[in-house]
C-alpha positions as CSV (number, residue, x, y, z in Angstrom):
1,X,-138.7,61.7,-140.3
2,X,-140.7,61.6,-137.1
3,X,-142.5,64.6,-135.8
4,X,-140.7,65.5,-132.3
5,X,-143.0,66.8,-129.7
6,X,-142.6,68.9,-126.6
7,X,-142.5,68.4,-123.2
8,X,-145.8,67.5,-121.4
9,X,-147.4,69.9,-119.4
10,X,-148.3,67.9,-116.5
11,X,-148.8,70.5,-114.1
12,X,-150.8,72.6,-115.2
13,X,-152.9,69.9,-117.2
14,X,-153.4,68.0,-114.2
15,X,-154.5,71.1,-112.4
16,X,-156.9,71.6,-114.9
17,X,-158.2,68.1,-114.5
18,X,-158.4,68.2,-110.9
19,X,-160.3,71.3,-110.7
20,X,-162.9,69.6,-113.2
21,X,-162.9,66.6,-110.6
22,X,-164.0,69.5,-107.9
23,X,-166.4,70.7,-109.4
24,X,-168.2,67.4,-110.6
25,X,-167.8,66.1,-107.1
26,X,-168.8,69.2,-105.2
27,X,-172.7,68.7,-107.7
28,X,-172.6,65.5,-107.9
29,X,-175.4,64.9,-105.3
30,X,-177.7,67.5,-106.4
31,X,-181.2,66.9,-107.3
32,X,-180.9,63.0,-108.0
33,X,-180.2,59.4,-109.6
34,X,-180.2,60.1,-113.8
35,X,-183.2,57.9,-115.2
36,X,-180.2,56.1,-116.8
37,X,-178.6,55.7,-113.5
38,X,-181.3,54.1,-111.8
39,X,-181.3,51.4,-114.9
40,X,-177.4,51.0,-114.1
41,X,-178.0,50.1,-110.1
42,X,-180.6,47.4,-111.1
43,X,-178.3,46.0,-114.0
44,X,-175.3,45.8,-111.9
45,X,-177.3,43.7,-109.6
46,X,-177.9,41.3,-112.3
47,X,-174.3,41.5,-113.6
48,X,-174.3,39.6,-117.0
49,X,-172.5,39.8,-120.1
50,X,-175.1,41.2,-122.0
51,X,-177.8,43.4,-122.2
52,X,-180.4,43.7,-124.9
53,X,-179.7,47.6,-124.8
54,X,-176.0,47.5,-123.9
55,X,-173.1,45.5,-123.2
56,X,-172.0,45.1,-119.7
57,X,-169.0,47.4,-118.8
58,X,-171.0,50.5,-117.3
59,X,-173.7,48.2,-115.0
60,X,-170.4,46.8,-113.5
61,X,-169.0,50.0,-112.6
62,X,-172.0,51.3,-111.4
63,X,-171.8,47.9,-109.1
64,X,-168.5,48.5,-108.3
65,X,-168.9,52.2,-107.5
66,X,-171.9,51.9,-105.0
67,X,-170.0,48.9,-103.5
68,X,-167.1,51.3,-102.5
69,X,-168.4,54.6,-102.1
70,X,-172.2,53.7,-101.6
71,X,-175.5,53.9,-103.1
72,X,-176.1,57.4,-103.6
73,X,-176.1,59.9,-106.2
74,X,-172.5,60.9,-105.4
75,X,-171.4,57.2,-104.6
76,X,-172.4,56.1,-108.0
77,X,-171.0,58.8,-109.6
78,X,-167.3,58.8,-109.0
79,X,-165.6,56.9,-111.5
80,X,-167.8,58.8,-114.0
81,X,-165.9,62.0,-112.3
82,X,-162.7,60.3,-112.5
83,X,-163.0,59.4,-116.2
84,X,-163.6,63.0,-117.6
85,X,-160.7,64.0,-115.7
86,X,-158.9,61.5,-117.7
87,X,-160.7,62.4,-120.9
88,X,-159.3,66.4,-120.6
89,X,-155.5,64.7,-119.8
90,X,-155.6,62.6,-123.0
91,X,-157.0,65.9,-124.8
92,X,-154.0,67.5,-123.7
93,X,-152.1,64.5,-124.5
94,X,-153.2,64.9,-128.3
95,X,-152.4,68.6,-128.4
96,X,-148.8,67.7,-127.8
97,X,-149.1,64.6,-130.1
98,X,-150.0,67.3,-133.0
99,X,-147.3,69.7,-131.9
100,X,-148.4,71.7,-129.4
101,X,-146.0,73.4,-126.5
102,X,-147.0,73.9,-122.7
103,X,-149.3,76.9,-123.9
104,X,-151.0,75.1,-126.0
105,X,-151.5,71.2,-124.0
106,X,-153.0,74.1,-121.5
107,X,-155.5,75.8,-124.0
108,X,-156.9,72.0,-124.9
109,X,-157.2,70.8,-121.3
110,X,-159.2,74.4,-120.5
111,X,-161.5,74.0,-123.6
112,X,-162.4,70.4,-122.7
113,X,-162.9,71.4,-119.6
114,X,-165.3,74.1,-120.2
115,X,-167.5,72.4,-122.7
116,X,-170.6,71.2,-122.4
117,X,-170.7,67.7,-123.5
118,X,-167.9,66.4,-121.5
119,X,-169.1,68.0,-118.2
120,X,-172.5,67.3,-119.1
121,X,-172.0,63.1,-119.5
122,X,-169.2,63.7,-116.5
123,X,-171.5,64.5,-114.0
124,X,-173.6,61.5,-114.1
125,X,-173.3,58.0,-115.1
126,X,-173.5,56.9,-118.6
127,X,-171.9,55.0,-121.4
128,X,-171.6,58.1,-123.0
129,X,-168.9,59.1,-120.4
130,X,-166.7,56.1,-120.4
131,X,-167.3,55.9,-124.4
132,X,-166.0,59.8,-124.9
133,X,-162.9,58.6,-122.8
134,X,-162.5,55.4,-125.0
135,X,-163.2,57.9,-127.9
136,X,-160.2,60.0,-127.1
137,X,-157.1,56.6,-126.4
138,X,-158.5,55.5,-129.3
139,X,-157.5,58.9,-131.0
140,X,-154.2,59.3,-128.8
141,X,-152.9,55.7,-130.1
142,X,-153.9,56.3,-133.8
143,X,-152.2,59.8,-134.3
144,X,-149.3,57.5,-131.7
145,X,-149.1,55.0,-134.9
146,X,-149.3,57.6,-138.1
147,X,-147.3,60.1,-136.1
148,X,-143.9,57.6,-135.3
149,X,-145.5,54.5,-138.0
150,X,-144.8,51.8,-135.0
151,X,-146.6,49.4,-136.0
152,X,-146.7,48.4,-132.5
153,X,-149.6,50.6,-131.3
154,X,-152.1,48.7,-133.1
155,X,-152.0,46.7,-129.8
156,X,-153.0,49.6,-127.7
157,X,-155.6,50.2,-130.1
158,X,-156.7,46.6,-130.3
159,X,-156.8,46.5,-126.9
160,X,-158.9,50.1,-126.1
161,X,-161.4,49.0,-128.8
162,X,-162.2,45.4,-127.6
163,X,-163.0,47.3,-123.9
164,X,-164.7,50.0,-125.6
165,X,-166.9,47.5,-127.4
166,X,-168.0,45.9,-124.1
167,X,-169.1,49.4,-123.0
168,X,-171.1,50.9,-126.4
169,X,-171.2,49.5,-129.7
170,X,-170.8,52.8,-131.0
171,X,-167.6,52.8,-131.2
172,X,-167.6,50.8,-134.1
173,X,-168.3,54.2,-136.1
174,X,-164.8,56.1,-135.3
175,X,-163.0,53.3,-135.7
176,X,-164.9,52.8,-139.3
177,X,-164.6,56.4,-140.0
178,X,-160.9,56.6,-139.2
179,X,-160.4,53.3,-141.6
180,X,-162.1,54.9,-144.3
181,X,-160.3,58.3,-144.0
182,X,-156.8,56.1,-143.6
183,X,-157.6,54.6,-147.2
184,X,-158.8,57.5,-148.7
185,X,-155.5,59.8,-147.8
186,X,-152.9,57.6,-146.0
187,X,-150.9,56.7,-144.3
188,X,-151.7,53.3,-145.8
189,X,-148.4,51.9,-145.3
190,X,-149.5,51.4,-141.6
191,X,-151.9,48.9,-143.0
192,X,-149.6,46.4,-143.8
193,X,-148.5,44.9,-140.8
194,X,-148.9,41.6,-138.9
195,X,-149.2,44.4,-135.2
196,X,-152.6,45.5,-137.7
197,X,-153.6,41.7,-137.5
198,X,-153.1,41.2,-133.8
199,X,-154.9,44.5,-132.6
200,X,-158.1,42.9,-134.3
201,X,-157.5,39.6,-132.6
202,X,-157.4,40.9,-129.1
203,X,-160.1,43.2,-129.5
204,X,-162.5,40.4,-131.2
205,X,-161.7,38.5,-127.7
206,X,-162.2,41.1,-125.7
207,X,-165.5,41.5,-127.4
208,X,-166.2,37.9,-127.5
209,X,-168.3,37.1,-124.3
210,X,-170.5,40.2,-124.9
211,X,-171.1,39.2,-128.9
212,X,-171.8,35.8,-128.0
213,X,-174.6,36.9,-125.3
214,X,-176.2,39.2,-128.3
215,X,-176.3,35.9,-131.1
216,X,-177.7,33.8,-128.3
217,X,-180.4,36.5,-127.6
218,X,-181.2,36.8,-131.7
219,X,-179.4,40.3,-131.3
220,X,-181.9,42.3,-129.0
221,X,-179.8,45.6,-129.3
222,X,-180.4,46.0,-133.2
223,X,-183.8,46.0,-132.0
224,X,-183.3,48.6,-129.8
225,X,-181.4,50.7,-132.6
226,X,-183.6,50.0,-135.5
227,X,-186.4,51.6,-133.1
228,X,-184.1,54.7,-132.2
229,X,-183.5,55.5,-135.5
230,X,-187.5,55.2,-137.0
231,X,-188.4,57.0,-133.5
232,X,-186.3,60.5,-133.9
233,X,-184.3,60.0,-136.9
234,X,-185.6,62.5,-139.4
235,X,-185.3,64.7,-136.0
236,X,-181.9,63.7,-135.3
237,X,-180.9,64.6,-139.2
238,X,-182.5,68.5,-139.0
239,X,-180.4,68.7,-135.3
240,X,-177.3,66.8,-136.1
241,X,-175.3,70.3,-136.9
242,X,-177.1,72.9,-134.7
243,X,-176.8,70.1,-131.7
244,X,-173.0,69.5,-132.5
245,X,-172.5,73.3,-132.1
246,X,-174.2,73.9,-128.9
247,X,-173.4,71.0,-127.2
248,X,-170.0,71.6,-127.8
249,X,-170.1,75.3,-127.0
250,X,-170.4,77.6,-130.4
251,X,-167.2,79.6,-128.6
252,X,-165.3,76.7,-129.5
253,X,-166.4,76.0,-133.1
254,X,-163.3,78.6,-134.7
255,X,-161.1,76.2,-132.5
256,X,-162.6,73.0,-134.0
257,X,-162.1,74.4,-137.8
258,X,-158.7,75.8,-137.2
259,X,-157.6,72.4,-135.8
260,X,-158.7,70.8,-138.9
261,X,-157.4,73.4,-141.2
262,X,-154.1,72.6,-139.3
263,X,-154.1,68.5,-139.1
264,X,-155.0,69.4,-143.2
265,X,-151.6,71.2,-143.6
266,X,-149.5,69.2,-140.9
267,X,-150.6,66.3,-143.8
268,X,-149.7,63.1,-141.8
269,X,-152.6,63.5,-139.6
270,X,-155.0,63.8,-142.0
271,X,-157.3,61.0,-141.5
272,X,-157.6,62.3,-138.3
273,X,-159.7,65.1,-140.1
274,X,-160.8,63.2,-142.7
275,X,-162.9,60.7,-140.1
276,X,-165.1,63.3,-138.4
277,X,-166.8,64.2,-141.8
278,X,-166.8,61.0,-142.7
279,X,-168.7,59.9,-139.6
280,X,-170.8,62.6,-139.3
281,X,-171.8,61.3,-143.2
282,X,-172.2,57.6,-141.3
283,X,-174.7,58.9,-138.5
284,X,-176.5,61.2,-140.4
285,X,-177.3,58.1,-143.0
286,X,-178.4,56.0,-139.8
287,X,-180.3,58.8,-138.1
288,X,-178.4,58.4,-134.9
289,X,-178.0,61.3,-132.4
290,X,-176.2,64.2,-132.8
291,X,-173.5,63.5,-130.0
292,X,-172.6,60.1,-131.3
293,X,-170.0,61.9,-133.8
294,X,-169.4,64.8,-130.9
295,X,-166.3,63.1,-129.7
296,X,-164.4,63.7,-132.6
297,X,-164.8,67.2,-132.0
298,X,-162.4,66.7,-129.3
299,X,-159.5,65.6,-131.1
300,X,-160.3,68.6,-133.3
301,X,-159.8,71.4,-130.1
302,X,-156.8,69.4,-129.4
303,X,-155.4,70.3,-133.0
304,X,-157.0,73.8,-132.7
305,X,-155.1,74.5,-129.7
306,X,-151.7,75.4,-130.7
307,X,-153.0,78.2,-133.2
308,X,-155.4,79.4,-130.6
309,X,-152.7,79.5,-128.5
310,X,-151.5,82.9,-130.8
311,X,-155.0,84.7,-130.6
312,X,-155.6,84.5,-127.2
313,X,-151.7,86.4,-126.7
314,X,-152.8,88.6,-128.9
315,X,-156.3,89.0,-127.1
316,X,-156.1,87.8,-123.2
317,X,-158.8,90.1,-122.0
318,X,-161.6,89.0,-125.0
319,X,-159.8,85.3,-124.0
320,X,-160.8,85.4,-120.5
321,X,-164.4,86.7,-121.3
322,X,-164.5,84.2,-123.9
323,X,-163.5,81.4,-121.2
324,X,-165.7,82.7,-118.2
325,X,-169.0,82.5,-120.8
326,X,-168.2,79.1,-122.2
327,X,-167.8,78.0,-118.6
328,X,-170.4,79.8,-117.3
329,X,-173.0,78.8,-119.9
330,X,-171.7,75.0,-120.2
331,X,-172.4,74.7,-116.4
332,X,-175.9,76.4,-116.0
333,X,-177.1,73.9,-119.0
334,X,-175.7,70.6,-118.4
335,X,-174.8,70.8,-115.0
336,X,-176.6,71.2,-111.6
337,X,-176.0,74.5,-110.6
338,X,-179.6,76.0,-111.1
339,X,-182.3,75.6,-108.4
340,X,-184.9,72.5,-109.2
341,X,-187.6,75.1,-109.7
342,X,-185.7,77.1,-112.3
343,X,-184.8,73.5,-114.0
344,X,-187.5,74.4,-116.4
345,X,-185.4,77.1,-117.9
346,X,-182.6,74.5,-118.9
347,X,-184.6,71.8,-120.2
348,X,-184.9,72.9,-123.7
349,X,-181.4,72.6,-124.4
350,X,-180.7,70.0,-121.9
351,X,-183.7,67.5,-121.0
352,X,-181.2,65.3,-118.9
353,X,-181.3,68.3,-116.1
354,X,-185.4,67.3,-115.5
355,X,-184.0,63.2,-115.7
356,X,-182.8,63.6,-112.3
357,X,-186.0,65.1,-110.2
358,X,-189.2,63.6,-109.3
359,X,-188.3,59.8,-108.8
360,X,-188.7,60.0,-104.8
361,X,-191.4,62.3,-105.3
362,X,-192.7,59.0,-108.1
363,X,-192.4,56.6,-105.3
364,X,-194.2,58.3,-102.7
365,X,-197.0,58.9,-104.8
366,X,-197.1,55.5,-105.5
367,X,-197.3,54.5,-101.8
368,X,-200.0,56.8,-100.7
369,X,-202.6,55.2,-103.3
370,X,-201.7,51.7,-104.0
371,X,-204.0,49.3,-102.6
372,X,-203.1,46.0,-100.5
373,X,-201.5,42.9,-102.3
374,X,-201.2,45.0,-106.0
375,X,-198.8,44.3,-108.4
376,X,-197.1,47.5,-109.6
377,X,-196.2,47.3,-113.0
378,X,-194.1,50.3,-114.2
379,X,-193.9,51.8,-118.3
380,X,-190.6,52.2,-118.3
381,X,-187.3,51.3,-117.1
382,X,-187.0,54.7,-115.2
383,X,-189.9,54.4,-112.7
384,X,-189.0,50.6,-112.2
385,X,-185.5,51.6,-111.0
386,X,-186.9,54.3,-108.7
387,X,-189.1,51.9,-107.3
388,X,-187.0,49.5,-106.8
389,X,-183.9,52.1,-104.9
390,X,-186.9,53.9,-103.3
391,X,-189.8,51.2,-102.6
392,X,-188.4,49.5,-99.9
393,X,-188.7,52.4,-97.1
394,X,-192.3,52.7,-98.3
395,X,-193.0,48.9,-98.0
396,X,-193.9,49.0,-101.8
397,X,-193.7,45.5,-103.5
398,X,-191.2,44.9,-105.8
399,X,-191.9,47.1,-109.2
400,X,-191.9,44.9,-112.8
401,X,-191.5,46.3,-116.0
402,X,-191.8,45.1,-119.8
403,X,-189.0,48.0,-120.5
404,X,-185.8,46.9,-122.0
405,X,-183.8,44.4,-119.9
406,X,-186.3,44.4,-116.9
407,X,-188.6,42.4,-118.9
408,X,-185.6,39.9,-118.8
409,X,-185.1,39.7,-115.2
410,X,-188.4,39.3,-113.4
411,X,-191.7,39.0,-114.3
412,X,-194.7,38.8,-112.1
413,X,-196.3,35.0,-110.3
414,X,-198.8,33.3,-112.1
415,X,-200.1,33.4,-108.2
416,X,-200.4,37.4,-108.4
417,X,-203.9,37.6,-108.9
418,X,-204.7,40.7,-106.8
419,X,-205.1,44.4,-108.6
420,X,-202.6,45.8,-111.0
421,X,-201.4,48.9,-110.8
422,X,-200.0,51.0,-113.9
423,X,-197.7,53.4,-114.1
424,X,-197.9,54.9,-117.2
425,X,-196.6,58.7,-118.6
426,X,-199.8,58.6,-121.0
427,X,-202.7,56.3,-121.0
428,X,-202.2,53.8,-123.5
429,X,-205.8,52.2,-124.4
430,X,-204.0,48.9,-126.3
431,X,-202.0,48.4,-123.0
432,X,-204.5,48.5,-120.5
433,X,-206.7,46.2,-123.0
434,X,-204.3,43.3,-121.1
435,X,-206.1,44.3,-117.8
436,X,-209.7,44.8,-116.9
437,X,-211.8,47.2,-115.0
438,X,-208.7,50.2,-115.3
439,X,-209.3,53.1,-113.8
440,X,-207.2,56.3,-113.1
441,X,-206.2,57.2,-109.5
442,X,-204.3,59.9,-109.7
443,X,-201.6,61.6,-111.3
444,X,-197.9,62.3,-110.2
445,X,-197.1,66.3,-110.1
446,X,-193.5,66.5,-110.3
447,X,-191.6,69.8,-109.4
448,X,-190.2,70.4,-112.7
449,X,-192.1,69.3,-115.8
450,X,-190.3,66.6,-116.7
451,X,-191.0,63.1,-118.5
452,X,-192.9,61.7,-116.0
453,X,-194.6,65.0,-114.6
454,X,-198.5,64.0,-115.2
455,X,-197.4,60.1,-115.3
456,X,-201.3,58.4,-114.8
457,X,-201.6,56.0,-111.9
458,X,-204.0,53.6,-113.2
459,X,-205.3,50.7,-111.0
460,X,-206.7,47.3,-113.0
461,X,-208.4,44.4,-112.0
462,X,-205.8,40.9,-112.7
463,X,-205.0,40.0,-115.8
464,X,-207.2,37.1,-117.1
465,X,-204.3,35.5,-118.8
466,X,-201.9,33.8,-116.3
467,X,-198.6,36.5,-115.9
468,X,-195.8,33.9,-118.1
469,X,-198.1,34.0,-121.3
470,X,-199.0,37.5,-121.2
471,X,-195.1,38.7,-120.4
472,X,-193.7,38.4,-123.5
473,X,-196.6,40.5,-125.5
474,X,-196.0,43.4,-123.0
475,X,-192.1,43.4,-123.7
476,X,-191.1,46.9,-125.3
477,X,-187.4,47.8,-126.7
478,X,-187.6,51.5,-127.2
């Protein structure tokens, strides 16, 4: 017999979401453009269906978001604003799904709210954010389909995956994970149906344009992943658990484990449970970051809720303290709420906080020493993208870069035979071996030591081989 479930709590919930929206939109234009974000404005220029680090979904909303509301910090970000919102509804949405009253759709909205990661990739733009959001239908419609065994939700689910996919690949691992845990403990019955067939149809063409782009580019972003994972993956491993906690909030880890003891005992959401160990097993074997198997964590607090729910009547005042310190501590390290010259407190939790200072503070160094008719050629995706948002009220020549997709999009005339000028984060003796007569000009002091805090300026004489043969050996993925 089918589970019933309460009433939805759309009041309050929606509250809850809204005053989450404030608060993103009230910091989103503090300190800056995310290195990421500055990537985003220069992809959704060159709107394609492919990337060789990402499909194309996020460079079109960026596109779509500075169209609207303009090309600042707080233009770019408001869909990103608007989808965590979303993301602690469908939280709430899965509290009631797994039995939860009013009290409890309340308790999951607050605790989404109040953690770090969903603030944290709500504030600025990312795939991260609209993946956690895809994360969470994804969950909704599957506990949808075990929970009333219509068949028919496959089609949601076909369809929330195929979007996903054009978005972040990653979302191949829940979906995996979830699979694995349905054959391992049921309900397998929900296997056998034609809906099943038709889900993986319209999410293959959904998916389509964006695969297609990756086998006609020899698959670029497995490139890009293979590098990740021999770069920090034996890190990633010793962090995976410590990570999961804090970014989370630790507060909320008795939440997570009584919401898994719970979908354990409720027994037809059990592959619910079952898929975040099995994922965390499936990153942990691929070295892959810690937050790559945090969304599932989510779906966890949703469960948690209800039983939660009966401690915090039983304790409202340690509750509230409880609540005030997640939300507190949540906000001082992954949003930004501290001044930039206390940013260096944050960073060792949170490096993204030092991601968004120093680019204008790049670009003018940039203009005060490079000499007339210079090609700039950046290191990384990150300076390119300042340059190119910032570079234009300076009168600085377009920036190139060998970085990830800009190596795709522009590279500099076989005609550009006046000085180079590097912008590198350390001095790289094999790269400058391309360019003669390098010396170092100065160095950019940022106001928080960042990335790029120290990045050389390093001024070459032109390359001896013409630009389009030495391009491609300059190209870096990672």
């Amino acid at each position: 017999m089918t589970p019933a479930v309460r009433a939805f709590a759309a009041r309050p919930v929606l509250a809850v979401a809204g005053a989450l929206a404030v608060v993103l939109t009230a910091l989103s234009g503090r300190y800056g453009y995310h290195r990421d974000e500055l990537y985003f404005l220069v992809a959704g220029e060159k709107l394609a269906w492919g990337y060789v680090d990402q499909p194309p979904l996020t460079p079109l909303i960026a596109r779509i978001s500075t169209e609207l509301f303009g090309n600042t910090p707080m233009g770019l970000r408001v869909f990103s604003t608007l989808a965590s919102a979303a993301t602690v509804i469908v939280i709430a949405l899965l509290a009631r799904e797994f039995g939860s009253g009013r009290g409890g759709q309340i308790v999951a909205a607050v605790c989404a709210a109040i953690s770090g990661f969903l603030p944290g990739v709500g504030h600025i733009v990312s795939t991260a954010t609209y993946d956690l959001l895809a994360w969470m239908l994804i969950a909704f419609f599957a506990v949808k389909l075990f929970r009333t065994d219509d068949r028919r939700w496959w089609l949601a689910l076909g369809l929330t995956v195929g979007i996903a996919l054009q978005n972040k690949y990653l979302v191949v691992l829940p979906v995996g994970a979830l699979f694995v845990a349905l054959l391992i403990v049921g309900p397998r019955r929900v296997l056998r149906s034609w809906w099943l067939l038709a889900g993986v149809v319209i999410a293959g063409l959904i998916a389509l344009p964006n695969l297609l782009w990756q086998f006609q580019h020899d698959w670029p972003q497995l490139t890009v992943a293979g590098g990740i994972s021999e770069d920090d993956g034996t890190e990633n491993r010793i962090m995976f658990i410590p990570l999961q906690i804090l970014q989370l909030s630790p507060v909320l880890l008795p939440i997570w484990i009584a919401g898994f003891r719970r979908l354990w005992k409720l027994q037809w959401p059990r592959a619910v449970a079952l898929a975040y160990p099995v994922l965390c097993v499936a990153v942990l074997a691929v070295g892959g970051k810690s937050y790559y198997a945090l969304p599932l964590l989510y779906v966890l607090v949703a469960a948690g809720a209800e039983p939660t729910l009966s401690w915090i009547n039983r304790n409202r005042v340690s509750a509230v303290v409880a609540a005030t310190f997640t939300a507190a501590t949540s906000a001082l390290f992954t949003l930004p709420v501290v001044p930039v010259s206390a940013v260096e407190f944050v960073l060792p939790v949170n490096k993204e906080q030092g991601e968004q200072i120093g680019w204008q503070n790049l670009t003018t160094t940039v203009a005060a020493v490079i000499p007339p008719n210079a090609t700039i050629l950046a290191g990384n995706y990150g300076q390119a993208g300042a340059l190119r948002r910032y570079g234009p009220a300076h009168n600085l020549p377009l920036a190139y870069s060998p970085h990830m997709s800009f190596a795709d999009w522009e590279h500099p005339s076989d005609t550009a035979t006046g000085p180079v000028l590097l912008i590198q984060q350390e001095r790289t003796p094999s790269f400058e071996s391309h360019f003669p007569n390098c010396h170092q000009l100065t160095t950019v002091q940022n106001p928080t030591p960042n990335e790029e805090d120290g990045t050389a300026l390093v001024l070459c004489d032109a390359p001896t081989t013409p630009w389009s043969t030495l391009w491609p050996t300059l190209r870096r993925y990672y």
